[in-house]
N, C-alpha and C positions, 0 to 999 in steps of 0.2 A: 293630728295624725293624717288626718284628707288634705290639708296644704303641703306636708310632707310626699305625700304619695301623689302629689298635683307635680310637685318641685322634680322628684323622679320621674316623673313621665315625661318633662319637659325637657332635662337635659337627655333623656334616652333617645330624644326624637331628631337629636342631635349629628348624631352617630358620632359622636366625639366620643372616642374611650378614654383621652383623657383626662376631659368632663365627669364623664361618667366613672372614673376611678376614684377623684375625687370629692363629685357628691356621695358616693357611696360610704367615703371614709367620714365625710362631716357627717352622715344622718346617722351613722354609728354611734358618733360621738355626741350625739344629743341624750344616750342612755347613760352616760359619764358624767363625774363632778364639772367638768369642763364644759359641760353643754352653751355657756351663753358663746364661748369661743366657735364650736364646733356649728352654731348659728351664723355666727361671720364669716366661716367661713362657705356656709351654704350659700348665704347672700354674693359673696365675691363670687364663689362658683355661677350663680343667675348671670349675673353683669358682665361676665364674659358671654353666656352664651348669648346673653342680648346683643351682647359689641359684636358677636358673630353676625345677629341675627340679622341685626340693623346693616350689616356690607353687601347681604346680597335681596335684601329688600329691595322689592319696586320703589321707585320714584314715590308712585302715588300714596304708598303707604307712609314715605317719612316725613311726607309735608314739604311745601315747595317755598323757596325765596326767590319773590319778581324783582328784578331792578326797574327804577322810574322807569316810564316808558314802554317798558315792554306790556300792553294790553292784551295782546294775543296769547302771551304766555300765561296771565293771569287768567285768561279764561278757558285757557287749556286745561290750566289746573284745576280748577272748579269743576270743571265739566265734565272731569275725570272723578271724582269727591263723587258728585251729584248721578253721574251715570253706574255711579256701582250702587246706588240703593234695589231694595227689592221690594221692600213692603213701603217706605214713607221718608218723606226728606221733610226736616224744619227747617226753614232758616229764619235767623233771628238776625236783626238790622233795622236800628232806630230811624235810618235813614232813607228805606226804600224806597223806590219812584218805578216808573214805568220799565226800567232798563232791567230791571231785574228778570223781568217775562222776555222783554224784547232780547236781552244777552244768552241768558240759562234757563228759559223755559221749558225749550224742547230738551234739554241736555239728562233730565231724570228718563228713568225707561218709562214707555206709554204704557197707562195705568196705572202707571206708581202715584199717589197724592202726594203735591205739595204745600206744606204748610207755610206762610210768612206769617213772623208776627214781627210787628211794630211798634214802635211808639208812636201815640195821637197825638203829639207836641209838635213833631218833628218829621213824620210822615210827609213825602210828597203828595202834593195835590193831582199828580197824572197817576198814582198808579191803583184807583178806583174804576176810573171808566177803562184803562188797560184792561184792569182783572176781569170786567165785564165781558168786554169783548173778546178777551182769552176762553172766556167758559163757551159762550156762543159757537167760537170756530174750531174748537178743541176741546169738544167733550168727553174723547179718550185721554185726556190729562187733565184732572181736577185738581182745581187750585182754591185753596181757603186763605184768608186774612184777616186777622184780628188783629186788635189794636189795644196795646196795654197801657195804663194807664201814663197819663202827663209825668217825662222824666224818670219811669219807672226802669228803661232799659239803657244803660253803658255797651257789653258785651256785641261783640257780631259775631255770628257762630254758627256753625253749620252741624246738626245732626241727622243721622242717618241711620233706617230701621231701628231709630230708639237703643241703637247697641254702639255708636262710632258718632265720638263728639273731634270737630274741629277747631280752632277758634280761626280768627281772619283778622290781622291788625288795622281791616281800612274798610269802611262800606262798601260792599259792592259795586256800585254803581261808579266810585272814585278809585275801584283797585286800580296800584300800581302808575295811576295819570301823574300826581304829583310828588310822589315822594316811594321809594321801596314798599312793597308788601311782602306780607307771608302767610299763609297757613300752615299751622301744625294742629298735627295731630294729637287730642289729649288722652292719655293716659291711663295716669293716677288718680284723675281725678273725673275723669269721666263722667262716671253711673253717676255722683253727682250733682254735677252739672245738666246730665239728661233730667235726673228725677227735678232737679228748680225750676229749668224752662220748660218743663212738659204743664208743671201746677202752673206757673204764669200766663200758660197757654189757655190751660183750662179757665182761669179766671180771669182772662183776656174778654174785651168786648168782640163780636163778630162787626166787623167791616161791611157797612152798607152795600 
């Protein structure tokens, strides 16, 4: 009954009446023999309003496709990800190195912490004495890095106040140089995916 009354509020917010006429006939029809129908057709009724939702979305919300090449754009769109956190940004990238401070350091808002975590297999050797020196000259942007165990990390992924997961098809430091990139934004599957790399994080080693 609370995802029923979540479902109404969603398409009310719409102003579509008629959305709103027809979730009003499906949630009817869930008191009916007919209910698993009158279910489908609440769902078709969502998928529209999302198809609505998704045309007049920002960019930044529906996730960006870089062609090779374009670097600039790649890091527009990051920077855009990264500069809407409020409380904390993780990024997770088996492959980071110094570029990652030196491209999107500054791009989260000052004060907000950022987390990297890594893999100890595969980590670059420049990006220890960066983070050093990043704490040093900017210690209104606090930066942590841990290192997860040998091969333990595939994924590159960008979360955000722990509530807005991304994923990213190419390390950082390589978006978009040699081959397309993308970010999108997750979903369905979100929460997650927050809640696995939050624990990985926690039993991540701390970086020297």
């Amino acid at each position: 009954m609370r995802w029923v009354g979540q479902v109404s509020a969603v398409i009310a917010d719409t102003k579509n009446l008629l959305l709103q006429a027809e979730i009003s006939i499906a949630i009817d029809g869930l008191q009916h023999p007919g209910r698993a129908d009158s279910f489908q057709k609440i769902m078709i009724t969502l998928y529209k309003a999302l198809g609505e939702a998704e045309l007049i979305a920002p960019a930044d919300a529906k996730g960006s496709f870089v062609p090779v090449g374009n670097t600039f754009d790649a890091f527009s769109a990051v920077s855009k990800i990264l500069g809407s956190a409020r409380h904390d940004v993780l990024l997770v990238d088996p492959y980071l190195d110094d570029s990652v401070l030196v491209d999107f350091g500054g791009c989260a808002p000052e004060g907000v912490p950022v987390r990297l975590l890594t893999d100890e297999a595969t980590v670059k050797p420049s990006l220890a004495p960066a983070v050093a020196r990043w704490k040093v000259q900017y210690p209104s942007r606090p930066v942590e890095v841990r290192l997860s165990p040998a091969r333990t990390l595939h994924d590159r992924a960008i979360f955000i106040d722990n509530a807005i997961a991304w994923t990213v098809t190419q390390s950082l430091k390589d978006l978009a140089k040699r081959s397309p990139a993308e970010l999108v934004r997750v979903d369905d599957t979100a929460s997650l995916k927050i809640s696995a790399y939050d624990a990985l994080w926690h039993a991540a080693q701390l970086c020297p």
